[in-house]
ZAROLO-207391 format. One record per atom (N, C-alpha, C): atom name; residue in one letter; residue number from 1; x, y, z. Coordinates in Angstrom, 3 decimals, always signed. Atoms other than C-alpha are relative to their C-alpha. Layout:
ZAROLO-207391
+------+------+------+----------+----------+----------+
! name ! resn ! resi !       xx !       yy !       zz !
+------+------+------+----------+----------+----------+
!   CA !    A !  NUM !        X !        Y !        Z !
...
+------+------+------+----------+----------+----------+
This chain:
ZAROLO-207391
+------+------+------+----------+----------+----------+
! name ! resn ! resi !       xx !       yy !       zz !
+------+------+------+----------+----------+----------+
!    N !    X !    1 !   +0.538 !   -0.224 !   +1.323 !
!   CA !    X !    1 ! -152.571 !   -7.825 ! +144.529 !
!    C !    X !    1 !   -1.197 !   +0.947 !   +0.149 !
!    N !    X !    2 !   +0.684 !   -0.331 !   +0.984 !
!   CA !    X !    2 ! -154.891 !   -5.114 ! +143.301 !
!    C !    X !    2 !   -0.940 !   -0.309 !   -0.797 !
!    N !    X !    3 !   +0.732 !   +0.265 !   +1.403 !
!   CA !    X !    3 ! -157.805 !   -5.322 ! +141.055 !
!    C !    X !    3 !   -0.409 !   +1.245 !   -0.125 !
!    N !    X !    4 !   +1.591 !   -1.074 !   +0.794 !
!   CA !    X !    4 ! -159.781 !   -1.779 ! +139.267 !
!    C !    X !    4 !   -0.410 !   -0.722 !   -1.031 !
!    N !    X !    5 !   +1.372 !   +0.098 !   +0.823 !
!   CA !    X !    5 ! -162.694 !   -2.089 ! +137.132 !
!    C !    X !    5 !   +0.126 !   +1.891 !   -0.732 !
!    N !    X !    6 !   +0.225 !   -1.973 !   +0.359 !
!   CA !    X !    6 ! -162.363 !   +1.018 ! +134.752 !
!    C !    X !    6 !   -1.290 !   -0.419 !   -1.158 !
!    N !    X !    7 !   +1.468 !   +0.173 !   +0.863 !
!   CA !    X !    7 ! -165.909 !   +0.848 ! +133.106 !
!    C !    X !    7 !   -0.278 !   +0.900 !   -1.553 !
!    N !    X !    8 !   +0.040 !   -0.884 !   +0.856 !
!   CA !    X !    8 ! -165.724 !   +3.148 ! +130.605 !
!    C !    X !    8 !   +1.128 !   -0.828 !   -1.405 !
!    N !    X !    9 !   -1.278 !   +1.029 !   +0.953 !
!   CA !    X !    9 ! -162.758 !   +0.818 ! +128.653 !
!    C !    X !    9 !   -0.178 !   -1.313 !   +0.277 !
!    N !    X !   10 !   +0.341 !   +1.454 !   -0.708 !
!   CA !    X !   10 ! -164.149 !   -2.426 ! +130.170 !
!    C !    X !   10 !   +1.527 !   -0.699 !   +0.329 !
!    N !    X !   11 !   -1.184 !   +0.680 !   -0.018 !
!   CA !    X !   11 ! -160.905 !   -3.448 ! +131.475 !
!    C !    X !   11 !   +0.301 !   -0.069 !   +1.390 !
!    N !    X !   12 !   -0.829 !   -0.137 !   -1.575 !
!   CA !    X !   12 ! -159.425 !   -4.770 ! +134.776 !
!    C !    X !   12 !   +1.036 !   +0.196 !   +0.023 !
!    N !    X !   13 !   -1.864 !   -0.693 !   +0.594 !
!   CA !    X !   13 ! -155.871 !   -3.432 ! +135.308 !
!    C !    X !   13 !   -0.104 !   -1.188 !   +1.592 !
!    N !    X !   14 !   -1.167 !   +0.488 !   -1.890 !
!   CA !    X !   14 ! -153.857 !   -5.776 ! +138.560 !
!    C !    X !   14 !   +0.873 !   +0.078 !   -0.295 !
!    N !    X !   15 !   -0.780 !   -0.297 !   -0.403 !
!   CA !    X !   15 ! -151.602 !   -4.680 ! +140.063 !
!    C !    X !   15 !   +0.765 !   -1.264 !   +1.049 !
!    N !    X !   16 !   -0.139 !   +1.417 !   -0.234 !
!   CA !    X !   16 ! -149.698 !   -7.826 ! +141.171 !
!    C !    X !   16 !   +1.726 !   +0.920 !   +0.908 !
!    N !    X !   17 !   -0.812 !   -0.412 !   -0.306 !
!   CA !    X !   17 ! -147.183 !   -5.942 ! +144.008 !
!    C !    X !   17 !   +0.899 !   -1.065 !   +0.567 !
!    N !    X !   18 !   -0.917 !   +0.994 !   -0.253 !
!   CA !    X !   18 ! -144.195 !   -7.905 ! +143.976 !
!    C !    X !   18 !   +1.196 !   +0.748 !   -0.349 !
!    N !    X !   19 !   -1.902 !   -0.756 !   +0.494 !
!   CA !    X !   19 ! -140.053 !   -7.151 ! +143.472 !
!    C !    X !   19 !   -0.225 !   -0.966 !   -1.216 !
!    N !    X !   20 !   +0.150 !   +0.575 !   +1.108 !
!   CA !    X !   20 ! -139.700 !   -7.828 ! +140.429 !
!    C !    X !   20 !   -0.651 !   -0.507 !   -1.236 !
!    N !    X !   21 !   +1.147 !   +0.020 !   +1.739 !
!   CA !    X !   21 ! -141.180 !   -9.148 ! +136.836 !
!    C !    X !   21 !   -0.503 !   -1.236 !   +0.293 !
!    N !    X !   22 !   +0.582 !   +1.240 !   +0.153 !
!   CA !    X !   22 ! -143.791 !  -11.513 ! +136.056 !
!    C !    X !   22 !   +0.163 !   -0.196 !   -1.663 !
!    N !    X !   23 !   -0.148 !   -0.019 !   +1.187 !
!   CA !    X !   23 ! -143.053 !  -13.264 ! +132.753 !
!    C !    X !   23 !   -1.352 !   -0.207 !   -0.956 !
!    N !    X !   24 !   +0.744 !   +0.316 !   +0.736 !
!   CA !    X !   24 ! -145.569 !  -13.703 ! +129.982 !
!    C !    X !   24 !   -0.779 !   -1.133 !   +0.416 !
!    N !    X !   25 !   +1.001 !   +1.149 !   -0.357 !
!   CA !    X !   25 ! -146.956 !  -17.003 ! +131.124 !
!    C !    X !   25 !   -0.494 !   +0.206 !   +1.158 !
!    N !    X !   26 !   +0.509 !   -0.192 !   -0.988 !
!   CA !    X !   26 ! -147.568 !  -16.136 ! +134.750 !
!    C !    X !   26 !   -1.211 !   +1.292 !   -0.082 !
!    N !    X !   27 !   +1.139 !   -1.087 !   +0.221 !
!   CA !    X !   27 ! -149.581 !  -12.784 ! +133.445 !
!    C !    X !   27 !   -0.896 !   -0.819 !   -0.743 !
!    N !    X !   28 !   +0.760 !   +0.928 !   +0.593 !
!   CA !    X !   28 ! -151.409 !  -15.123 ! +131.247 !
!    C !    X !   28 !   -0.535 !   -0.592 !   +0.848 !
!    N !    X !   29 !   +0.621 !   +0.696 !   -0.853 !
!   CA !    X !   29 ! -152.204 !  -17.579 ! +133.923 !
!    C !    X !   29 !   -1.138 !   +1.111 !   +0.698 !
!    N !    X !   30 !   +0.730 !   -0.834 !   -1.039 !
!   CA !    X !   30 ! -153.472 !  -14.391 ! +136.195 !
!    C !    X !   30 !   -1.792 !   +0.172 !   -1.160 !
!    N !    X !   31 !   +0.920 !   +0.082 !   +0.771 !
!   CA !    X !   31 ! -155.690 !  -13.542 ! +132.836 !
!    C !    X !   31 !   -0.981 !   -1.106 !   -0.278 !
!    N !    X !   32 !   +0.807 !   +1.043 !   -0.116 !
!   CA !    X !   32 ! -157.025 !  -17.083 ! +132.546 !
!    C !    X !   32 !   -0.685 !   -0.364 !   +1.529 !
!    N !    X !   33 !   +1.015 !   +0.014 !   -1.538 !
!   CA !    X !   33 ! -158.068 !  -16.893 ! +136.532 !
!    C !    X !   33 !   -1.084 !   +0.835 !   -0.175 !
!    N !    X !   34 !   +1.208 !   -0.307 !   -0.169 !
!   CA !    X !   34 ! -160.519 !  -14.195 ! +135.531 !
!    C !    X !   34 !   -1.000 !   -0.685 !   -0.594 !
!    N !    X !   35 !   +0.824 !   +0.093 !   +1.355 !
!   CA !    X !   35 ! -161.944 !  -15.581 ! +132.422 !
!    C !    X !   35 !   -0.221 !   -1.170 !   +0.977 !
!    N !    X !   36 !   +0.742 !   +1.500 !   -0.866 !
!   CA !    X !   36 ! -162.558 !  -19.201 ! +134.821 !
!    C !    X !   36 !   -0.851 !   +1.019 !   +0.822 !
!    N !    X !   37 !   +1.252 !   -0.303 !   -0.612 !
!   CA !    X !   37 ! -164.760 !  -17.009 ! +137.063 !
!    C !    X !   37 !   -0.867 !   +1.253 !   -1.161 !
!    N !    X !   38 !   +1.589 !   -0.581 !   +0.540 !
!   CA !    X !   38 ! -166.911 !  -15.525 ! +134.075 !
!    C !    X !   38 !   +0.684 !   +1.789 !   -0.117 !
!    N !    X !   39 !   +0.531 !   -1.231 !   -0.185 !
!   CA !    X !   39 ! -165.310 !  -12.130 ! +133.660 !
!    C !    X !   39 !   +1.067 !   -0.203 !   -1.353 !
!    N !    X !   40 !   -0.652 !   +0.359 !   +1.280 !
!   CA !    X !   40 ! -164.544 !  -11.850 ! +129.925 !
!    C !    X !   40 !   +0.592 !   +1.648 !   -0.563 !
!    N !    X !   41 !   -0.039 !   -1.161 !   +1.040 !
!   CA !    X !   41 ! -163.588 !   -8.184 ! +129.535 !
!    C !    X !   41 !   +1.626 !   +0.227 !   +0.059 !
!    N !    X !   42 !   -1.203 !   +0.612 !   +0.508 !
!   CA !    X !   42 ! -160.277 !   -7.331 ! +128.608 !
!    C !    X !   42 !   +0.894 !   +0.001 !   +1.543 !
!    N !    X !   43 !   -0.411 !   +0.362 !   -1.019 !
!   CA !    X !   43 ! -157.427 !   -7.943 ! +131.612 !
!    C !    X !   43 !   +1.867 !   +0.404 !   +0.110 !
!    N !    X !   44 !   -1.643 !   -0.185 !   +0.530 !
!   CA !    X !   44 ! -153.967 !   -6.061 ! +131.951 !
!    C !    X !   44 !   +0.537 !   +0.352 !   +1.625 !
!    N !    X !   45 !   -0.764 !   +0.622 !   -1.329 !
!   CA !    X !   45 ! -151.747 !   -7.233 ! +134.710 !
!    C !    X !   45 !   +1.631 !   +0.765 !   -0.411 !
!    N !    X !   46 !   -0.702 !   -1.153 !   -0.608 !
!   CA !    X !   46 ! -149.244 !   -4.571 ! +135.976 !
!    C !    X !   46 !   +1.279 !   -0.834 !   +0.721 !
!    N !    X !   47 !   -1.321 !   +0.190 !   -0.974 !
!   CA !    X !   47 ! -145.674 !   -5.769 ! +137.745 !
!    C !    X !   47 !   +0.075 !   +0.635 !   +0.721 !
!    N !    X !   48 !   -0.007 !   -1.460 !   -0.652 !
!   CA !    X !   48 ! -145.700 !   -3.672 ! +140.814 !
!    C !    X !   48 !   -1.218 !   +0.257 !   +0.572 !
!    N !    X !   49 !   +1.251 !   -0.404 !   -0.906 !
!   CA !    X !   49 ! -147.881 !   -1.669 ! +142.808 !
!    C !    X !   49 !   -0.368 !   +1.353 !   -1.010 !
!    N !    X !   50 !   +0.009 !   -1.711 !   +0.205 !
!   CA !    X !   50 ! -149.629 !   +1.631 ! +142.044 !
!    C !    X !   50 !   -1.014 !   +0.247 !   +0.078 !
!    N !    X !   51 !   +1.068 !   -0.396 !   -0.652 !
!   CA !    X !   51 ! -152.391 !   +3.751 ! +143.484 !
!    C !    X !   51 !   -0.815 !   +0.583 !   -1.067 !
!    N !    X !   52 !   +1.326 !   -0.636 !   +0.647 !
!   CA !    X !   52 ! -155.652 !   +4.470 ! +141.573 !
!    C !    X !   52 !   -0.732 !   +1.530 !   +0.305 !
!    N !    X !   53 !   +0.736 !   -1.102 !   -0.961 !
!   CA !    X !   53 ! -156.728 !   +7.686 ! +141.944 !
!    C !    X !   53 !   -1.109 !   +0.678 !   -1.231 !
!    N !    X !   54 !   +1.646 !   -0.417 !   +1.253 !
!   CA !    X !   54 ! -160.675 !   +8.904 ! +140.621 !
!    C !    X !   54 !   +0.278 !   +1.322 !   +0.280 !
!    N !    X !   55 !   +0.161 !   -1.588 !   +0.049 !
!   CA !    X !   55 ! -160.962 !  +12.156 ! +139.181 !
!    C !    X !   55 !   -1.581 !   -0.036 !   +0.194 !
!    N !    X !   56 !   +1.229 !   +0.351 !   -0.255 !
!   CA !    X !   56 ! -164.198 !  +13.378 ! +139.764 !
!    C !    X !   56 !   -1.088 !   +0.448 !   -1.413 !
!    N !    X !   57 !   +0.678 !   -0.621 !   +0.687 !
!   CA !    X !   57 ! -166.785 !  +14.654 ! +137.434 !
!    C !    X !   57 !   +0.819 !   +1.465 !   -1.288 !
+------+------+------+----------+----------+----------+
């Protein structure tokens, strides 16, 4: 698994690399693991892998 922080959209994206789909309740669960450690911004959980790449300036 993946986590970014894109600050500018307050949002964590994971990337949860696995074969295959996660259904609605298991992305949910992942979303309710952040919000139990305190991180309330929004939270979008990805099926799959995929590489982050920063542009710069």
């Amino acid at each position: 698994m993946k986590t970014f922080y894109i600050e500018s959209i307050d949002t964590w994206v994971v990337a949860v690399g696995i074969n295959g789909f996660l259904d609605n309740e298991e992305k949910e669960a992942i979303r309710n693991a952040f919000k139990k450690q305190g991180i309330f911004s929004n939270v979008l959980v990805l099926d799959g892998d995929f590489e982050f790449v920063k542009q710069g300036d």
